[in-house]
C-alpha positions as CSV (number, residue, x, y, z in Angstrom):
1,X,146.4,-23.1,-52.0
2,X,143.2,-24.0,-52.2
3,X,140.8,-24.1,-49.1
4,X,140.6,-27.6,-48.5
5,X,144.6,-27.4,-48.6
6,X,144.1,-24.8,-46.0
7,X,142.0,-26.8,-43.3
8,X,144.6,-29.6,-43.7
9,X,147.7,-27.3,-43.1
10,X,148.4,-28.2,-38.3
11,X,147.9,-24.5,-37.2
12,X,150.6,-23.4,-34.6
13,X,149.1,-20.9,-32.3
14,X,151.5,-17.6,-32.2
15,X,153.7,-16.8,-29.8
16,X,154.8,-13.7,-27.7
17,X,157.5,-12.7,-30.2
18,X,155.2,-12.5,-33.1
19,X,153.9,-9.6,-31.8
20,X,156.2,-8.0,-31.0
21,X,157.4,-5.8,-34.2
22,X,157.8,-2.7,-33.3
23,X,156.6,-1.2,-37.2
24,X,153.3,-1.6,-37.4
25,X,152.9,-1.5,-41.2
26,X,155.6,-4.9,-41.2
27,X,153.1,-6.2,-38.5
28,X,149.8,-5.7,-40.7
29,X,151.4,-7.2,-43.5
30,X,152.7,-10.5,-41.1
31,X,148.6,-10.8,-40.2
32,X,148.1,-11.7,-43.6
33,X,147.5,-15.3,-44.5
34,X,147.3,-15.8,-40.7
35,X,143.8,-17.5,-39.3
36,X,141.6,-15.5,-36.4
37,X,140.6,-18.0,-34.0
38,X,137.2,-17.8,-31.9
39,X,136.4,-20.2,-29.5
40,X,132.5,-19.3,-28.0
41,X,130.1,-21.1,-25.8
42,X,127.6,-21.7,-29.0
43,X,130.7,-23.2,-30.7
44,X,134.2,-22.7,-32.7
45,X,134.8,-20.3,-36.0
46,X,138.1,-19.2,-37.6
47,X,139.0,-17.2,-40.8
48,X,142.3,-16.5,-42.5
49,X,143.0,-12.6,-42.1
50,X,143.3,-11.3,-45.6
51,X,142.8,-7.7,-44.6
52,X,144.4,-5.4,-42.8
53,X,145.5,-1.6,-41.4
54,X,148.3,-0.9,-39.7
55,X,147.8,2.0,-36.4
56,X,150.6,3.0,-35.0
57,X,152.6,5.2,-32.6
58,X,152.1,8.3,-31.2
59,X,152.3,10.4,-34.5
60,X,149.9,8.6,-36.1
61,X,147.1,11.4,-36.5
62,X,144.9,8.4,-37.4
63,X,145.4,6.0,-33.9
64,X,143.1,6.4,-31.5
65,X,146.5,6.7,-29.3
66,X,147.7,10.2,-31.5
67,X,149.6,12.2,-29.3
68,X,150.4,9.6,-26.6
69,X,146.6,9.8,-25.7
70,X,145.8,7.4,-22.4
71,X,141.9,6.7,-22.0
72,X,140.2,3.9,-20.3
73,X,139.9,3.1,-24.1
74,X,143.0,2.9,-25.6
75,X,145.2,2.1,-22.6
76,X,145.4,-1.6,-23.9
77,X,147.4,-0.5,-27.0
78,X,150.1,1.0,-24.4
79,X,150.8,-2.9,-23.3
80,X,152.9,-5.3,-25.3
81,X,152.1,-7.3,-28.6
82,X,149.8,-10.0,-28.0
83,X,146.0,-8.2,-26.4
84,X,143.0,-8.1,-28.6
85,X,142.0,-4.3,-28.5
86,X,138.3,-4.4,-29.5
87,X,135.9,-0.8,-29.5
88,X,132.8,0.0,-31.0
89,X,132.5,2.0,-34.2
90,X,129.6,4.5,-34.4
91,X,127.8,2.7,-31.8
92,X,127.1,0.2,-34.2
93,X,130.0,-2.4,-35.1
94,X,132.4,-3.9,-33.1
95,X,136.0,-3.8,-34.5
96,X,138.8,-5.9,-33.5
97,X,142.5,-4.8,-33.4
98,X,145.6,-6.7,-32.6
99,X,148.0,-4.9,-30.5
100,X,151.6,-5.1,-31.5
101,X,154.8,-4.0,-30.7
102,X,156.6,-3.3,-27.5
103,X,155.3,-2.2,-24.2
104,X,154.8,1.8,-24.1
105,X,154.2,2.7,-27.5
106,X,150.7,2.6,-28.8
107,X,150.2,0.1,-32.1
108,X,147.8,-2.3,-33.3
109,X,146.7,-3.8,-36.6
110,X,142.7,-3.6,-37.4
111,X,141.6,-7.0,-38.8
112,X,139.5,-5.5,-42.1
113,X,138.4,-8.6,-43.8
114,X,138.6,-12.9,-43.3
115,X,137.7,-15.6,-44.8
116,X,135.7,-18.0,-43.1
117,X,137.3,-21.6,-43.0
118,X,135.7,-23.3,-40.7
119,X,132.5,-22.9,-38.4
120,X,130.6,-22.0,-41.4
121,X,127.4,-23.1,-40.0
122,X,127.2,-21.1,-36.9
123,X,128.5,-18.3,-39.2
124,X,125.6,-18.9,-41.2
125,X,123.7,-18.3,-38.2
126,X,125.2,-15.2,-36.8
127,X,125.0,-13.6,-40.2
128,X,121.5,-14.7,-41.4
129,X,120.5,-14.3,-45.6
130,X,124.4,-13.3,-45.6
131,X,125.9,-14.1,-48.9
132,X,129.1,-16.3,-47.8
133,X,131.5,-14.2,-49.4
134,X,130.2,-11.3,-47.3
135,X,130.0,-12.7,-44.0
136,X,133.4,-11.4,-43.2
137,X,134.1,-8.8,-45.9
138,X,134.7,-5.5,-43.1
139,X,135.8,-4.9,-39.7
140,X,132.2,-5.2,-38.7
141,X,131.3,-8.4,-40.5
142,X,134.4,-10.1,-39.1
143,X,133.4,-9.6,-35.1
144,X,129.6,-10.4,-36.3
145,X,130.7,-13.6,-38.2
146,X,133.1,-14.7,-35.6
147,X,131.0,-13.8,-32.4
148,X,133.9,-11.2,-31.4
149,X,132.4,-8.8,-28.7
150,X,133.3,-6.5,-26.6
151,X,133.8,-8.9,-24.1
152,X,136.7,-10.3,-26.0
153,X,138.7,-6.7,-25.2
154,X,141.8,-6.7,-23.4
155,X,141.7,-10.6,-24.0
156,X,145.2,-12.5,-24.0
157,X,146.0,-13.7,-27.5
158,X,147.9,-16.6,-26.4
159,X,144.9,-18.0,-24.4
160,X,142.0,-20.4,-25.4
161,X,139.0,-18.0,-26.4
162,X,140.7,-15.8,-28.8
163,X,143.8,-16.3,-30.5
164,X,145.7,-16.4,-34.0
165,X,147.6,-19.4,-36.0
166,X,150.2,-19.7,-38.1
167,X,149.8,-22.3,-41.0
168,X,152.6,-21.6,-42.9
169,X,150.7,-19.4,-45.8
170,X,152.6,-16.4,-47.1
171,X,150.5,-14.4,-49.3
172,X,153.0,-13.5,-52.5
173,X,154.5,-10.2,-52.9
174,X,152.9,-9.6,-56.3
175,X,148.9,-10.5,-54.9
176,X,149.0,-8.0,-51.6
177,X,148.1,-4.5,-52.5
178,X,148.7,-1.4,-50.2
179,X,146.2,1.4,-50.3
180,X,145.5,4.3,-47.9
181,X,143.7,3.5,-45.0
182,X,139.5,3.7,-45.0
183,X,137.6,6.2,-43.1
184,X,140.6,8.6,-41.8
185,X,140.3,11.5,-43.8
186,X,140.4,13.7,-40.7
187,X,143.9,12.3,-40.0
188,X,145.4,15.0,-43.2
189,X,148.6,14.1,-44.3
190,X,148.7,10.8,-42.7
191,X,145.0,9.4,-44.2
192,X,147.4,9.2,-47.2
193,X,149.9,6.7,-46.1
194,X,149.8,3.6,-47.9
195,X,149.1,1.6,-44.3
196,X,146.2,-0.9,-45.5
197,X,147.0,-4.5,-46.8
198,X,144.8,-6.4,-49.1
199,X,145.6,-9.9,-50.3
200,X,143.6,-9.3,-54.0
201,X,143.7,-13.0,-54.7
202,X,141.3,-14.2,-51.9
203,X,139.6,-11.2,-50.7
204,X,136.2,-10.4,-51.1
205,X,136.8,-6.9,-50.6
206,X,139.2,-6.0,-53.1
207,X,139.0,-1.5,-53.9
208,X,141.5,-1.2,-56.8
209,X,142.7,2.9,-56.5
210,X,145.1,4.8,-58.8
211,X,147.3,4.9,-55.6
212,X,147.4,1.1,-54.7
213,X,151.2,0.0,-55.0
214,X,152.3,-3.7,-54.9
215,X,154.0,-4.6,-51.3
């Protein structure tokens, strides 16, 4: 489907129950093909997600929840499916994370890559002598492009200023690739787990690996 398809296609916001899977790497791979909605005061910008990792559970060495671990921080993933959990990276980047699942059990899905389909020129702005195809193209570029700060934490997905739509696009089996997850090498055994989704046919950030295994 081509883009112009895509802006055509009535979005239908998601509702409580699509968040709440309760296997995070089923929920990472749902994201896929869905579009990230941002309404700000200097204007509206969406992108379909066509990245994603899943986090999830208390044994996962890699969540900021391992361990059952309750901070200020990462008491939103405890809630149910349906918050925006957003935390800065490094000081630097901000990085936005769905939380999924039921209430209790710490899970969310980062948001890795979109592509922009509409609000192009005030992404243009935000991400100034930005190639297009790299506006969103990482965690960091897709809060930059879409004005996602941390503001937005904690946020209600089913409200007006931040939420996510279903258009009825289901990336094919054959073009979504899993890989291990980017940046977790201190998580051992689980950094290995095949818990990151690409959709290779539209994203700009495609990293073919001798591990990557078809969905």
């Amino acid at each position: 489907m081509r883009k112009s398809e895509w802006m055509m296609v009535p979005g239908k916001k998601l509702a409580r129950e699509a968040y709440a899977d309760s296997r995070p790497t089923r929920a990472a791979r749902f994201f896929l093909g869905k579009f990230l909605c941002v309404q700000t005061p200097e204007g509206y910008a969406e992108g379909m997600i066509t990245e994603t990792e899943a986090y999830g559970g208390p044994k996962d060495a890699a969540s900021h929840a391992f361990g059952n671990r309750r901070t200020a921080r990462t008491e939103i993933m405890f809630a149910h499916g349906g918050f925006a959990y957003v935390y800065f990276c490094y000081g630097m980047h901000r990085l936005f994370n769905i939380v999924t699942g039921p209430p209790g059990i710490p899970q969310a899905v980062l948001v890795r890559a979109v592509q922009i389909t509409a609000g192009e020129d005030l992404v243009r702005q935000r991400r100034p002598g930005v190639a297009p195809k790299d506006w969103a193209s990482g965690p960091g570029r897709v809060c930059a492009a879409l004005g996602i700060g941390m503001h937005h934490n904690r946020h209600d997905l089913l409200g007006e200023i931040i939420w996510l739509e279903d258009r009825g696009i289901v990336p094919p089996s054959r073009e979504v690739k899993r890989t291990p997850r980017i940046g977790v090498d201190y998580a051992g055994a689980w950094a290995l787990k095949p818990w990151r989704f690409v959709w290779e046919e539209v994203s700009p950030t495609v990293v073919r690996t001798k591990r990557t295994r078809t969905s």
